[in-house]
C-alpha positions in Angstrom: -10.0 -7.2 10.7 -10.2 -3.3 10.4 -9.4 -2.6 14.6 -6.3 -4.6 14.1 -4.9 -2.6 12.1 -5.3 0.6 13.2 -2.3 0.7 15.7 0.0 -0.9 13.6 1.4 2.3 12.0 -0.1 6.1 13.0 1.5 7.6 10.4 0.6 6.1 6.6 1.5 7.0 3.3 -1.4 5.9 1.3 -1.3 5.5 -2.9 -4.4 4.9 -4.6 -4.6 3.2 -8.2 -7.1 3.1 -10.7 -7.2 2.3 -14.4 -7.3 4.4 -17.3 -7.3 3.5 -21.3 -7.7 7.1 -22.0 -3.6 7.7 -20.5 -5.0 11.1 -18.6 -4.4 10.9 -14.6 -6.0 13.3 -12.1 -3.7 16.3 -11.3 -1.2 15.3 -9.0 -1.5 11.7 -10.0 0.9 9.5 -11.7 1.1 7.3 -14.6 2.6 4.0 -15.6 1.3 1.1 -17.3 -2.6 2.2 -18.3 -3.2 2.9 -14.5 -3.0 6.3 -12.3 -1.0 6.3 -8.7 -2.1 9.1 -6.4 0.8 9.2 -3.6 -1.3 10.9 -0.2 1.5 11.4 2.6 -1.2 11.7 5.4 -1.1 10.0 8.3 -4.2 7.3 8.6 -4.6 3.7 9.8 -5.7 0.8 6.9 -9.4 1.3 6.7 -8.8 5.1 6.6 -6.6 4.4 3.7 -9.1 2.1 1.9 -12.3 4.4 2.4 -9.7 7.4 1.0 -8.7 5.4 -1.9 -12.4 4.0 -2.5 -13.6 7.5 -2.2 -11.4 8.6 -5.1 -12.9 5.7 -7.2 -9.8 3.9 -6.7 -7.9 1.1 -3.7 -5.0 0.6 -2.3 -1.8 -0.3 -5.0 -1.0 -4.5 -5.0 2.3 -5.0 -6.5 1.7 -7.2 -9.5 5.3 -7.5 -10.8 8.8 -6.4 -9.5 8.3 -3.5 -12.2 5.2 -2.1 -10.2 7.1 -2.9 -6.9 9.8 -0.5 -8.3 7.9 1.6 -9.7 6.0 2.4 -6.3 8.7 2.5 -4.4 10.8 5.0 -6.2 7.4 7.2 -5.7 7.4 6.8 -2.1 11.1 7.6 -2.0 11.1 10.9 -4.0 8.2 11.9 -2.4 7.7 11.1 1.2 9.7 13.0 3.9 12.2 11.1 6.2 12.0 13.6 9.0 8.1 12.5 9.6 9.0 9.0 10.8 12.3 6.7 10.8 9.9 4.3 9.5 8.3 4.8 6.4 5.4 2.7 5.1 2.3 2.4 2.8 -0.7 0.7 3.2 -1.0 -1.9 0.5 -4.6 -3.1 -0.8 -4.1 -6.9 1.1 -4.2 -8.2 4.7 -4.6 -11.6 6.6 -7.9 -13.5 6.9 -6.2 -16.5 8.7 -4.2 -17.6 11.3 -2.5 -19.3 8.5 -1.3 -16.6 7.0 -4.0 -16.2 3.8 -4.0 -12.9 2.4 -7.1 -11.1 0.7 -6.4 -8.2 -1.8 -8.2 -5.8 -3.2 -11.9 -6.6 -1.3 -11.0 -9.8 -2.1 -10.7 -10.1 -5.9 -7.4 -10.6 -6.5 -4.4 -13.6 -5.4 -1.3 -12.1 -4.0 0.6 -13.7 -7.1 4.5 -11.3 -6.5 5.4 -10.4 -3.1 9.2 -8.8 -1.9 8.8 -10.1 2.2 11.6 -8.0 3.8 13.9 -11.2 5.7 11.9 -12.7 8.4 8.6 -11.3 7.0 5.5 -12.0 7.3 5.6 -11.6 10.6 2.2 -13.8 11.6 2.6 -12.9 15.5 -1.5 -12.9 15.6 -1.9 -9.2 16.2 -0.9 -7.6 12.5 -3.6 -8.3 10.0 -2.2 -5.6 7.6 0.4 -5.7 4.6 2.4 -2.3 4.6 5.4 -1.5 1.9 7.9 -0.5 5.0 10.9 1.7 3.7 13.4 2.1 6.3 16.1 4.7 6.7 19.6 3.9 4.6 16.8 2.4 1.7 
């Protein structure tokens, strides 16, 4: 699964979440609803982004609810820079297991219950196994 995604997208923005009931983050980290979002604008393919995030003691952000969808994308808006790429993206913490189109999130423990599929999207062309949160330009 892993090789597959490494050419999808060079350049990644990678956002990490992990909970908290204490309400503190990590310097540099955000909060919203009992959980911490670190926002890393470094380029790196999906499994770099998932051994970052795992490394930190956290994964990569699944949108639970159009609040967290929100929520994550007005992060990556204020804080990503449009002259790195015309394309924006993040990796997001789910990709395909299936031709079928069955996606596994979080290592596998959680159901993709909200998605916001662009029109046309997913793509299931065989080749891209990862979910990225795409901003284009004009967003």
């Amino acid at each position: 699964m892993a090789g597959r995604c490494e050419f999808l997208m060079t350049f990644a923005l990678g956002v990490a979440v992990f909970s908290t009931g204490v309400g503190a983050c990590p310097s540099g980290w955000k909060q919203w609803n009992q959980a911490c979002y670190g926002f890393f604008q470094e380029p790196m393919s999906w499994t770099e982004a998932d051994n970052f995030c795992q490394d930190r003691g956290s994964s990569l952000v699944v949108p639970h609810s159009r609040a967290e969808n929100d929520f994550v994308w007005q992060m990556v808006v204020k804080r990503s820079a449009p002259r790195v790429m015309p394309e924006r993206g993040l990796w997001l913490g789910c990709y395909r297991v299936s031709t079928d189109g069955e996606l596994v999130c979080s290592g596998g423990t959680e159901e993709l219950k909200f998605y916001n599929w662009a029109p046309g999207h997913p793509k299931m062309n065989g080749y891209k196994q990862c979910v990225r949160f795409l901003i284009m330009e004009g967003s």
